[in-house]
LOKETI-231791 format. One record per residue: residue in three letters; y negated, z, x of N, C-alpha, C in turn. Coordinates in pm, whole numbers, plus 50000, padded with zeros to 5 digits. Atoms other than C-alpha are relative to their C-alpha. Example, Ala and Ser with C-alpha at 12.3 -4.5 7.8 and 13.67 -1.06 7.14 Angstrom:
BEGIN
ALA501195000050089504505078051230498805000050090
SER501194999449918501065071451367498915007349923
This chain:
BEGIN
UNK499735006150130513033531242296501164990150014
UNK499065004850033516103512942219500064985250011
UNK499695012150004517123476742242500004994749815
UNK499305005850135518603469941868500824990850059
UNK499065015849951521163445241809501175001249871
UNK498665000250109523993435941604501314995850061
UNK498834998149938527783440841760501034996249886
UNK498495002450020530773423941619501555001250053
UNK498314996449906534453438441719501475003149938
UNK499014999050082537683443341605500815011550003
UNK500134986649991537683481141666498495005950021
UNK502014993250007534853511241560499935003350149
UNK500534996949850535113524741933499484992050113
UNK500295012649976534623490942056498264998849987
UNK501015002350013531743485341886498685010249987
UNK500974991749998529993518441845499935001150193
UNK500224999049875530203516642258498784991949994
UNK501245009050020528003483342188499005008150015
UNK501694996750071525233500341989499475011950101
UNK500634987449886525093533142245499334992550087
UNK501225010149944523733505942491498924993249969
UNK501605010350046521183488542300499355009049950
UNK500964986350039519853522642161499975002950138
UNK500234993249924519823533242494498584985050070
UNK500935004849885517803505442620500424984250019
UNK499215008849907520283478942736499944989549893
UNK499795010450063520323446242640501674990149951
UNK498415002850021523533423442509500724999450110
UNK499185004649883525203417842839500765018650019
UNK499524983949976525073459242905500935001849849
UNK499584997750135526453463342546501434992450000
UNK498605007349992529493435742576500705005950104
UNK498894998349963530533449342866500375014650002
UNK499754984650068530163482942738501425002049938
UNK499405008050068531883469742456501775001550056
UNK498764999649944534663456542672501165008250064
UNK499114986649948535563487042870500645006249901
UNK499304987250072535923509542586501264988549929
UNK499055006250037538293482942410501634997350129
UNK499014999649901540293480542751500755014550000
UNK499904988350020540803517542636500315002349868
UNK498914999750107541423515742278500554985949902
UNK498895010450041542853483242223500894992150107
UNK499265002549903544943483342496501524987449964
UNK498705012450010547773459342349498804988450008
UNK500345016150023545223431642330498854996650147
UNK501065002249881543053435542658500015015350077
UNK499934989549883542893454443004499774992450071
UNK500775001549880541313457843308500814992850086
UNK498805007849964544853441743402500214982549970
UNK499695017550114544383403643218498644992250074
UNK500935009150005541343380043172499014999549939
UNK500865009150131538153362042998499104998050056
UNK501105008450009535353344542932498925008349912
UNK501464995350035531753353342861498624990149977
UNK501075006250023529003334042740498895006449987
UNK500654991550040525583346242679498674990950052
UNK501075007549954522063335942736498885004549898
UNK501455001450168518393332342512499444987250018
UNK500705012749995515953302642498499425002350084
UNK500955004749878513853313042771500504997050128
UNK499475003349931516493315543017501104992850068
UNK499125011249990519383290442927501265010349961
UNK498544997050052522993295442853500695000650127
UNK498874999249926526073304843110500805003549941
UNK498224991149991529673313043129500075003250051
UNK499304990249893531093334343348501664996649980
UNK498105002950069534993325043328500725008050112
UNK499264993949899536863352043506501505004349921
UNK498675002950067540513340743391501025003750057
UNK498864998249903543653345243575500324989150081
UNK499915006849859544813325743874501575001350042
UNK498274996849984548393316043970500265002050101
UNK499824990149892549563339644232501294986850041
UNK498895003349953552023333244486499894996250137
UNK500225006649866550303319344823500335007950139
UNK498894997449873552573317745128500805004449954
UNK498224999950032555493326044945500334993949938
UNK499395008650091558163307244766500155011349868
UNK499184990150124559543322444409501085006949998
UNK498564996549956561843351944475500874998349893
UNK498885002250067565273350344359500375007349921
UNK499784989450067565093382844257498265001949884
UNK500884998850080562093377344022500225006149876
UNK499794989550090561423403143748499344991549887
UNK500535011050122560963376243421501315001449940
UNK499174997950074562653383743129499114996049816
UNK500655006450122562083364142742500155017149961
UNK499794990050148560903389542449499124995149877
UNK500265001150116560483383042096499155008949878
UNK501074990250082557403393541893500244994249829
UNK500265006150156557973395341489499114999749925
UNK501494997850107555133388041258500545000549845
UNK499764998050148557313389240961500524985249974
UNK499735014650061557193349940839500234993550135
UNK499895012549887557383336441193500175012150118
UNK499574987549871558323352341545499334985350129
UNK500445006349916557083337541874500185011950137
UNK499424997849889558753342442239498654999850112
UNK501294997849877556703358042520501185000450156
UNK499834993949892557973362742885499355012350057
UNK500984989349937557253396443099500985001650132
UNK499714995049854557943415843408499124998650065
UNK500845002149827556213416243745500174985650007
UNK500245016349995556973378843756499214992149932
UNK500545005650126555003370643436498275005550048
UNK501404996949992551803386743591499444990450042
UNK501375006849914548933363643723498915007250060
UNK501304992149919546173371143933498705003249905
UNK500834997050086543843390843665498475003350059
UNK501324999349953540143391243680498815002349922
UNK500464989150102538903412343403499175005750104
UNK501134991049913537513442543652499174990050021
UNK501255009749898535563417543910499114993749881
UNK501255009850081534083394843613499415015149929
UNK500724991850064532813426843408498845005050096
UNK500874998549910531433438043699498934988650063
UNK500745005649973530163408943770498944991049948
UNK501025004650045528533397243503499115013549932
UNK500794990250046526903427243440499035005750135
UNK500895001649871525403423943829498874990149952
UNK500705014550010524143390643711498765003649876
UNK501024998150115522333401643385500465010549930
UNK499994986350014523013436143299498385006449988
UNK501304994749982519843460443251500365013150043
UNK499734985649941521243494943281500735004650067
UNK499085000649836522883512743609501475002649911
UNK498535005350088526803508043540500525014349972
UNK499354987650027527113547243479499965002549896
UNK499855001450142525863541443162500794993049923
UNK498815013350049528263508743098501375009249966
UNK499374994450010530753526743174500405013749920
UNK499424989350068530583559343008500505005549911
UNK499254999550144531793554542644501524998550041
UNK498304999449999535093543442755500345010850099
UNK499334990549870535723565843083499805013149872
UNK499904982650113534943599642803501044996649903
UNK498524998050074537963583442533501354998850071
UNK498345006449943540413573342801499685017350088
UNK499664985749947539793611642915500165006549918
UNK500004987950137539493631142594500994994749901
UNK499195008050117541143604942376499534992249916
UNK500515004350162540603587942022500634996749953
UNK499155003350112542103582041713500484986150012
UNK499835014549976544403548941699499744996149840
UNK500205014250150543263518841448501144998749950
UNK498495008050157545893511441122499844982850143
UNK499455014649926545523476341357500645000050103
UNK499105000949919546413487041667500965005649996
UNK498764994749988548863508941601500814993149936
UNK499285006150088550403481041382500404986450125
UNK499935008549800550213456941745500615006550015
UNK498864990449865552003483841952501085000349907
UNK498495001250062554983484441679499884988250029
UNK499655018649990554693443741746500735001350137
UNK499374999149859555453449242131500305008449993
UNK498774988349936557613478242142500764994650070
UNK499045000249888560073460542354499145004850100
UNK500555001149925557173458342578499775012349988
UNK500404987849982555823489242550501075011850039
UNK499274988949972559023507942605500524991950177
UNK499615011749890559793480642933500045014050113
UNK500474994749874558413507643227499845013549921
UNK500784986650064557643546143214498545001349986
UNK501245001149995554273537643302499244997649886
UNK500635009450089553533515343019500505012949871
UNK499624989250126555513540242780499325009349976
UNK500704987050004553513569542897498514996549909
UNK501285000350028550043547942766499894996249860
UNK499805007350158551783534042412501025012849930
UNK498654995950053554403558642357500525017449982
UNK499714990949908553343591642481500185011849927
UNK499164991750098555083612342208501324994949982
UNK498635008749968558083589642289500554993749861
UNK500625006750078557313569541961499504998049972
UNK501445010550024555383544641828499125011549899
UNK501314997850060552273554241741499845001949853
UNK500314998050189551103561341362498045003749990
UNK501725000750040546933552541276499865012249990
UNK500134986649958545333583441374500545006750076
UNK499154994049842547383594241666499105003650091
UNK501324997549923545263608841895500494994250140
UNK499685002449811545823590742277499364993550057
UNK500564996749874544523594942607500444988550089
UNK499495007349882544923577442929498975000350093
UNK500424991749930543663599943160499654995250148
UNK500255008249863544073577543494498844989349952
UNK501255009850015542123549543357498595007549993
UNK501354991150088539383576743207499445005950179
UNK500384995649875539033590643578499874987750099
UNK500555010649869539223554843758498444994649960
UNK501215005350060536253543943493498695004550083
UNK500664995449986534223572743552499674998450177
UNK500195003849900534353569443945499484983450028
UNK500715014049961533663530643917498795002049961
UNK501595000650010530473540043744499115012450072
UNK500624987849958529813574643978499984993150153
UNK500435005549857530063559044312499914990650031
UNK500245015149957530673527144484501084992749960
UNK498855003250044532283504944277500714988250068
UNK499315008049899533353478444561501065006950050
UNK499044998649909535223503444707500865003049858
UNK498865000050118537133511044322500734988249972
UNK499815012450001537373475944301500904998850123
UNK498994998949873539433477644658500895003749953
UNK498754994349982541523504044550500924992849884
UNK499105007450064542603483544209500634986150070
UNK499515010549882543083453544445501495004050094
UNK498954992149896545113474044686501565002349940
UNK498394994450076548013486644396500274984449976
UNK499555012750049547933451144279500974993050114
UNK499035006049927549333442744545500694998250122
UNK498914993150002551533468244644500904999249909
UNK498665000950084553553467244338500284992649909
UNK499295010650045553453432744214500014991550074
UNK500305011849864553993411644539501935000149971
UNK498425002749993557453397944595501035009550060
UNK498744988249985559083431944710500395008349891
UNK499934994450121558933440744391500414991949854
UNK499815009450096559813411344191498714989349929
UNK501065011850040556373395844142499674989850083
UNK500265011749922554163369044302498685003450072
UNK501965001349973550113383344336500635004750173
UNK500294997849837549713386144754498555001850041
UNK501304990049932547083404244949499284982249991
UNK500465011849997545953363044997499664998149827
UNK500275003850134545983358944625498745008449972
UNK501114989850037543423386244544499035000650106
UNK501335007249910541123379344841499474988749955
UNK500525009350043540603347544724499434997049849
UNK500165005450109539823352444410498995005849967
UNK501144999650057536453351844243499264992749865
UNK500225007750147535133346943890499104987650014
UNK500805012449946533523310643852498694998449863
UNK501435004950053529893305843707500214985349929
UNK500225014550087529963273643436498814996549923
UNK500895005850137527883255543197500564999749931
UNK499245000450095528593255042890500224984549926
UNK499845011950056530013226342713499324999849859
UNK500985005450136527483213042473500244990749879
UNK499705014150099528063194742122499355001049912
UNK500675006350126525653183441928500075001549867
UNK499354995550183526263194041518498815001049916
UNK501224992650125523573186641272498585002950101
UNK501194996549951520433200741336500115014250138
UNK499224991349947522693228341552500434993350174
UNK499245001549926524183228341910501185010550026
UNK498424981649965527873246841971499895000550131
UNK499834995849855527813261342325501055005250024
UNK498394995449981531493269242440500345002250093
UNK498845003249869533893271142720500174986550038
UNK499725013649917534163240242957501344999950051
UNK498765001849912537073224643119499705009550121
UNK498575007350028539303233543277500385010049865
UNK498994990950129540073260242983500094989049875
UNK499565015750098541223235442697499645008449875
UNK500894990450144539693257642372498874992649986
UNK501785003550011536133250142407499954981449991
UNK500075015750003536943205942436501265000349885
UNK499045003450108539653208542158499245004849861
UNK500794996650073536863228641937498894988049988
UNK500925014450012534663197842012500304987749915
UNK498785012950013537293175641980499494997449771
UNK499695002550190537843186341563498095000449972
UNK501875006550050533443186641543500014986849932
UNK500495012349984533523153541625500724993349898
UNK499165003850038536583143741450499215004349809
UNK500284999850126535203163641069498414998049995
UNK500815006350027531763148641141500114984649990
UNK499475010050010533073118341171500724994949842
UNK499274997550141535053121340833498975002449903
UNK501384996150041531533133840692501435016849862
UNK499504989450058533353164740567499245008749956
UNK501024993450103531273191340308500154994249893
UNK500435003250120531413170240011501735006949944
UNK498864989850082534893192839905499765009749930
UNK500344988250004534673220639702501015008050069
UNK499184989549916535493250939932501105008849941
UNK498774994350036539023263039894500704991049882
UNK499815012550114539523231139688501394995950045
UNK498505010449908543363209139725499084991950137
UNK500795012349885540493183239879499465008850150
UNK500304988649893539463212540109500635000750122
UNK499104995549923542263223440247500934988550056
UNK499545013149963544003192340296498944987350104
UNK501115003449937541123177340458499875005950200
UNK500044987049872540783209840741501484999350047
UNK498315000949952544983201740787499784990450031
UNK500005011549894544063167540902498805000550102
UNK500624996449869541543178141137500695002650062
UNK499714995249907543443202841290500954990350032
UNK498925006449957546593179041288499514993850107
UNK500755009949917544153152941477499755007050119
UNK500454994849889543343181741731501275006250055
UNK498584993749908547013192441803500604990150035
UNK499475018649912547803152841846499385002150139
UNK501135002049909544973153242088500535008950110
UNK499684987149947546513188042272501204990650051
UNK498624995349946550363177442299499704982850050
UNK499665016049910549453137042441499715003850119
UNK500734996949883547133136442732499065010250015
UNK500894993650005544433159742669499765011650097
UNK499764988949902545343191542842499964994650158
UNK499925005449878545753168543168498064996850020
UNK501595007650010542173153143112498805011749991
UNK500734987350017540643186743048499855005250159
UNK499954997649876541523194843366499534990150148
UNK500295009249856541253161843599498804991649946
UNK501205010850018538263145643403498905006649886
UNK500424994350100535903169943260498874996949956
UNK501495008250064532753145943253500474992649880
UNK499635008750125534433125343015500495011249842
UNK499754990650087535353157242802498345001949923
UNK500855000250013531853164742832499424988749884
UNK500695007650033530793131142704500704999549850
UNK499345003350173533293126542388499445010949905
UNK500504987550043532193159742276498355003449963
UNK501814999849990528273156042329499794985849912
UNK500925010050080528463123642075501024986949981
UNK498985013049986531083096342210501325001149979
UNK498624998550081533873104341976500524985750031
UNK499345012050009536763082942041500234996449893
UNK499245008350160537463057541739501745004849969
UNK498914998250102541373070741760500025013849981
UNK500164988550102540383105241672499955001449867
UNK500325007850123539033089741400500875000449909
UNK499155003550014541493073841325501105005649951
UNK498624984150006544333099941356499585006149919
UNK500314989550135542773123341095499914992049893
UNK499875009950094542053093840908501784997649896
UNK498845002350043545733086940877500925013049938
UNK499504988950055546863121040849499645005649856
UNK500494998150099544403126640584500864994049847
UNK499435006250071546093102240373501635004449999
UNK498584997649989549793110640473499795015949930
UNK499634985950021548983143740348501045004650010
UNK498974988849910552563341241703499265010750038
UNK501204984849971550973376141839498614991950081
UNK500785001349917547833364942017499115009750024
UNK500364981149977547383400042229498704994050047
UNK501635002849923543513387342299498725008349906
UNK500804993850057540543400842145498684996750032
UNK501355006249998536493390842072498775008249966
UNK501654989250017533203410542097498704986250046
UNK500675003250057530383395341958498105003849984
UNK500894994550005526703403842032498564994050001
UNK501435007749939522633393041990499535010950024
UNK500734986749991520373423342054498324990249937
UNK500765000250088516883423141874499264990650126
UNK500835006249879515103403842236500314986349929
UNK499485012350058517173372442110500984993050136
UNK499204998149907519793378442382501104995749965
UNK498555002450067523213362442298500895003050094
UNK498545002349882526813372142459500884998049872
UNK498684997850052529923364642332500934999950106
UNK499224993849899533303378542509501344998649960
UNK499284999350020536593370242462501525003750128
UNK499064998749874539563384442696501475007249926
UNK498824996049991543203390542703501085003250096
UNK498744988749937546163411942826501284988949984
UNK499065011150017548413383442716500735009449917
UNK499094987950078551283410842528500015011250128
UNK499664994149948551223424642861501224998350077
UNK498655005049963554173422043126500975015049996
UNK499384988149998555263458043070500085005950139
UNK499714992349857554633475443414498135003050019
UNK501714996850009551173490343457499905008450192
UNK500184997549853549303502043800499795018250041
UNK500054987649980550253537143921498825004950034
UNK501074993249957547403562643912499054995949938
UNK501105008550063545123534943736499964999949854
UNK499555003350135546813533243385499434988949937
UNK500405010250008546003498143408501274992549977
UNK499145005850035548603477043199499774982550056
UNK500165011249965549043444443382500494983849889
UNK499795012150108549033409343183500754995250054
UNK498895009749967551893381443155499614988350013
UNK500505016050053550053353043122500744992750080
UNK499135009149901552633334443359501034996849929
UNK499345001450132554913342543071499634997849910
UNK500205008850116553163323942793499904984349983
UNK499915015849998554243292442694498794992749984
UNK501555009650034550873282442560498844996050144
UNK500945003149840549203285942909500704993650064
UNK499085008949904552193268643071500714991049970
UNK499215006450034552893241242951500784985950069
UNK499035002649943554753224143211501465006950050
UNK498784991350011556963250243203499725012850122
UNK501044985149886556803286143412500384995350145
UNK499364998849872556213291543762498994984850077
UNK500105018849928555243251343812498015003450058
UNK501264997950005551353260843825499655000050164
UNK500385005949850550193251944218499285016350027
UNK500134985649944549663292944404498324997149943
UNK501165006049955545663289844386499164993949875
UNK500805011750139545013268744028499555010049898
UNK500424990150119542663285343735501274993349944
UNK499374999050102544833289543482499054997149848
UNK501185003050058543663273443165500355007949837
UNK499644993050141543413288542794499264996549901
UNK500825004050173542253282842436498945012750031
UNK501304990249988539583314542498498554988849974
UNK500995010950013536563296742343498995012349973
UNK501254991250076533743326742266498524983550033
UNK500655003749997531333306342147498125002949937
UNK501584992350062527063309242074499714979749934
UNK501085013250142525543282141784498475004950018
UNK501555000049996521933273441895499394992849888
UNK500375009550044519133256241722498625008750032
UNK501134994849876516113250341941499855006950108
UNK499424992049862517563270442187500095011849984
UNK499834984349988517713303042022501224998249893
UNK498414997450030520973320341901499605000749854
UNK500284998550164521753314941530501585008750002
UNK498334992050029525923326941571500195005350109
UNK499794997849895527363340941845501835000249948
UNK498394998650085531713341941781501134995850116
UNK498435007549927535333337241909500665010649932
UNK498894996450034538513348041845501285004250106
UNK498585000649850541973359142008500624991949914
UNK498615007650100545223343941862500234989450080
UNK498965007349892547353327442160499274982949925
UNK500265015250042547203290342033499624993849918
UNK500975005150111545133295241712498705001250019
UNK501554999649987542163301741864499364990349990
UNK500545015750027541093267741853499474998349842
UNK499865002450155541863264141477499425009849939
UNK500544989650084540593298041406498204997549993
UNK501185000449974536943290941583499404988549929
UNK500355015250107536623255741414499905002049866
UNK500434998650133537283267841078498695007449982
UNK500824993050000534773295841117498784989950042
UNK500775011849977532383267041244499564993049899
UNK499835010950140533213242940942499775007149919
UNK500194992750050532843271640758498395001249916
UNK501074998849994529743277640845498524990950009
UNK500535007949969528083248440962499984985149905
UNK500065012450101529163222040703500615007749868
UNK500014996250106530113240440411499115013349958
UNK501334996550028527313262240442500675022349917
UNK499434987450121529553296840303498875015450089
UNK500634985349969527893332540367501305003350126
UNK499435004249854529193344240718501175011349998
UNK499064989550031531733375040552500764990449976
UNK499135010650048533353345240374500374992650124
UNK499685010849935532933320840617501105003650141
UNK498154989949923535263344240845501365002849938
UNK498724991950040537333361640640500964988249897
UNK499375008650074538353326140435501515000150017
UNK498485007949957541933313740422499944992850130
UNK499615004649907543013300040726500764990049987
UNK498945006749956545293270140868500065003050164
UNK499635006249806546563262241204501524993549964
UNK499305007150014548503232941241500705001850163
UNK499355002549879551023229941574501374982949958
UNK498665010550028552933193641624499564994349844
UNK500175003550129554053185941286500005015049880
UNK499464984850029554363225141178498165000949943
UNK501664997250059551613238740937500275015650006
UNK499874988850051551223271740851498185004949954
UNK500915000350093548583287040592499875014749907
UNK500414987450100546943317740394499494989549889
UNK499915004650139547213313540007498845003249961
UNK500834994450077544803337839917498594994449982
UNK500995006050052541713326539730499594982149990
UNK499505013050013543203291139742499284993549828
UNK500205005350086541773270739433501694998049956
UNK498785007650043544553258739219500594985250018
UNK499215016549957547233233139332499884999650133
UNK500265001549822545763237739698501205002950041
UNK499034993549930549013257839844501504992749921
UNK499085012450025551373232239628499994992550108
UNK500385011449916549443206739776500334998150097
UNK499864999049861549833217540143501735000550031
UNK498834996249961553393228640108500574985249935
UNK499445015750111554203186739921499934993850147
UNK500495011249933552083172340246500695002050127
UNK499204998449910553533193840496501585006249972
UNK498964992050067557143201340419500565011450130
UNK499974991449923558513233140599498885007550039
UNK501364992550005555083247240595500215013750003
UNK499614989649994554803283040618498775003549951
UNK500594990350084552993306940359499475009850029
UNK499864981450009551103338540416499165001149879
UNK500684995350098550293353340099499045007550008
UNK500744987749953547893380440267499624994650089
UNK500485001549841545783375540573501005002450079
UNK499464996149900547413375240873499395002750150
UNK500355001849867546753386241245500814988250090
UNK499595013549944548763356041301498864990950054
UNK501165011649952545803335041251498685007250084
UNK500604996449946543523352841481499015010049998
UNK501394993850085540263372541428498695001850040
UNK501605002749985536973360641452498905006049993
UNK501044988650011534133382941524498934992950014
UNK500755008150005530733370041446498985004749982
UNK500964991750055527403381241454498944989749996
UNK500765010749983524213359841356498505009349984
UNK501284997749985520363358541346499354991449905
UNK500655006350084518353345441087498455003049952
UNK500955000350059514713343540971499485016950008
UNK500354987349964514403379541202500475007849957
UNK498974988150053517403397741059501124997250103
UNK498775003549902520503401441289501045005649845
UNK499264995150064523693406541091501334994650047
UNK499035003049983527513399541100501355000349930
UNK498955001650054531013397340997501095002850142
UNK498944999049950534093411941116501484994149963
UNK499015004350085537643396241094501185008249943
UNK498844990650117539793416640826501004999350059
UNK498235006149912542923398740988499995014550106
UNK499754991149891542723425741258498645009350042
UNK500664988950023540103454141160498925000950043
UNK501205002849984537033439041216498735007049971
UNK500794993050073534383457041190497854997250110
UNK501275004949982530073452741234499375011250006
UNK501024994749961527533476841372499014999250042
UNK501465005549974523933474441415498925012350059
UNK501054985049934521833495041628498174997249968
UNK500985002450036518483497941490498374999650173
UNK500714995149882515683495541786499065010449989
């Protein structure tokens, strides 16, 4: 008999992988990373076995973890060659564009495979031949591409045309793609099926092995046989904050998402925020001095402190809001880019929570012969580097906005959620939060609402279903503001599934083809 459950994803192959596991048996952990594979297969611009992420998951009887198996900055025992393969490219969204780096230089040490595998050692239920087998049968036979992703892969076409490798897995009619395209990727579909038919330590070797053969410094990159020995996904707690009759469970330092999501809690409980009407001028203007208060908080010290002092993160977050948080939104109040990542979303009917968020970064354009494993840039994104590239110590996690987060109360799962979107994830998971948690909206709405995300002094904003005067308002308080009349995959897309009074249900984010399945037990 079947598990049940309710799967949030932002592709159907994605998520009908989910529900085949929890009808089969398997609980959320088998199901996410079900889940995950087949998405490393058909949403290959936004995640691969080549990148990163984070995993949360847990119930009340047995507590909450993370799993954070992120990337890692390569390079140990060598210097930076001269001949390094890093080159800028420009992704358009239409109203705004935002600069990525790629090449073999732009890769980091990815740790996607090992963490799937390994959190599905840790709390998994079914043997990994079943995990595996939804995706290893489309990355051999095929499947139709999503109106979303095939609307991504026209975003990175530079990238996608970069290598033959990478061309052969985006391109392989030697143009872009068109929704409904039928494509394969026949190496991955045969490495899958062998990681779940024999021993997958030794598959796990042989992706190890190309890594680094053909992105080590004879080749223009940095990962070294030393880099990938040493590297192993790290077990966390989750960072706890207090909300109401609610606790948010998140990502901990060092990733800076999960304490900047705290950060604006603390900051619009503090404000006693709810008494607006939703989508009101007072609304939206309100949720623009939060976030402002949490991108102050980002570009001072914060990001340093996330990293070298994460008890004190801990503590501001669990209750001991600083007074100039306060403050700062206070004042603001009155003064009135692609993010290739992706979020699966799961409780199963036990009262099992995961949430999963991981990214490919855009990808550095060069993928692993034989594997059809597209390797990530994350070395080339400014948002992860912000001392600038390269500077990152051989050896250091690498840190990221990746926040999948689970909303308890009493210790069992009421939300489970995250988002991708490079440097809105923050802003995307908080609204969906505030959303939900203090304005109380139904959880289709409380996703699919208008959006902000503030950067600096830079706003930017969805119009649609705006009250009147709101999108004046914003464009008076912030000048140079930027408009989307339509959703955008700019602002991220939040996948969300909840539990209530013995119903599971969910919400997918529209922004990027969200969609909700429920496996009955």
């Amino acid at each position: 008999m079947g598990t049940g459950g309710v799967i949030a994803a932002s592709e159907p192959h994605t998520a009908v992988a989910g529900t085949r596991l929890l009808r089969r048996g398997g609980n959320a952990v088998d199901a996410i990373v079900a889940a995950k594979l087949a998405a490393a297969v058909t949403e290959l611009p936004l995640t691969s076995l080549g990148g990163g992420g984070v995993c949360i998951w847990g119930n009340a009887a047995d507590g909450y973890q993370v799993l954070d198996f992120f990337a890692v900055a390569p390079g140990r025992g060598v210097d930076v060659p001269a001949s390094l393969d890093f080159a800028p490219v420009t992704v358009d969204f239409g109203q705004t564009t935002q600069v990525f780096h790629v090449g073999k230089g732009a890769a980091a040490v990815p740790g996607q495979l090992c963490g799937l595998l390994e959190l599905h050692r840790r709390a998994g239920r079914l043997p990994l031949r079943d995990v595996v087998a939804p995706a290893a049968a489309w990355a051999r036979d095929g499947f139709p591409l999503s109106p979303q992703i095939a609307t991504i892969v026209g975003l990175i076409a530079p990238i996608a045309r970069r290598s033959p490798l990478v061309a052969r897995l985006f391109l392989p009619a030697g143009r872009l793609p068109q929704a409904g395209d039928r494509l394969a990727n026949p190496d991955l579909g045969d490495f899958l099926h062998a990681l779940g038919e024999g021993d997958a330590d030794a598959q796990l070797a042989r992706y190890e092995t190309a890594l680094c053969e053909h992105f080590g410094p004879a080749h223009g990159g940095l990962i070294t046989a030393s880099d990938v020995a040493a590297y192993a996904p790290v077990l966390r707690e989750p960072l706890r904050i207090p909300f109401g009759r609610h606790t948010v469970l998140t990502n901990p330092p060092p990733a800076a998402g999960g304490g900047l999501i705290g950060a604006g809690l603390r900051v619009a409980e503090s404000l006693a925020l709810g008494r607006e009407e939703f989508l009101s001028l007072e609304h939206q203007l309100a949720v623009a001095a939060v976030l402002a208060a949490v991108s102050r908080l980002r570009n001072a010290d914060y990001d340093r402190r996330l990293h070298d002092d994460p008890a004190a993160i801990r503590e501001w977050v669990g209750g001991a809001c600083m007074p100039t948080w306060v403050e700062l939104a206070r004042s603001l109040r009155r003064e009135n880019a692609l993010g290739a990542t992706t979020h699966i979303s799961v409780i199963d009917s036990e009262g099992m929570a995961a949430a999963m968020t991981t990214s490919n970064g855009e990808g550095c354009g060069h993928a692993l012969p034989g594997l059809g494993i597209h390797v990530n840039n994350f070395l080339g994104e400014e948002d992860i580097n912000p001392a600038g590239f390269h500077r990152l110590v051989p050896g250091s996690w690498m840190s990221t906005m990746m926040s999948p987060t689970i909303v308890i109360a009493d210790e069992r799962p009421c939300f489970a959620l995250g988002s991708g979107g490079s440097n809105r994830i923050r802003s995307a998971i908080l609204q969906a939060l505030l959303n939900l948690l203090i304005y109380r909206r139904p959880l289709d709405e409380a996703v699919n609402a208008a959006r902000l995300h503030v950067e600096g002094r830079q706003l930017w904003f969805e119009s649609m279903g705006l009250q009147a005067g709101a999108a004046a308002a914003l464009g008076a308080a912030w000048p140079g503001a930027t408009c989307f009349e339509a959703r955008s995959i700019f602002f991220g897309g939040v996948n969300c599934v909840g539990s209530a009074d013995g119903e599971l249900f969910g919400a997918g984010d529209r922004r990027r083809g969200g969609v909700v399945a429920i496996a009955e037990p």
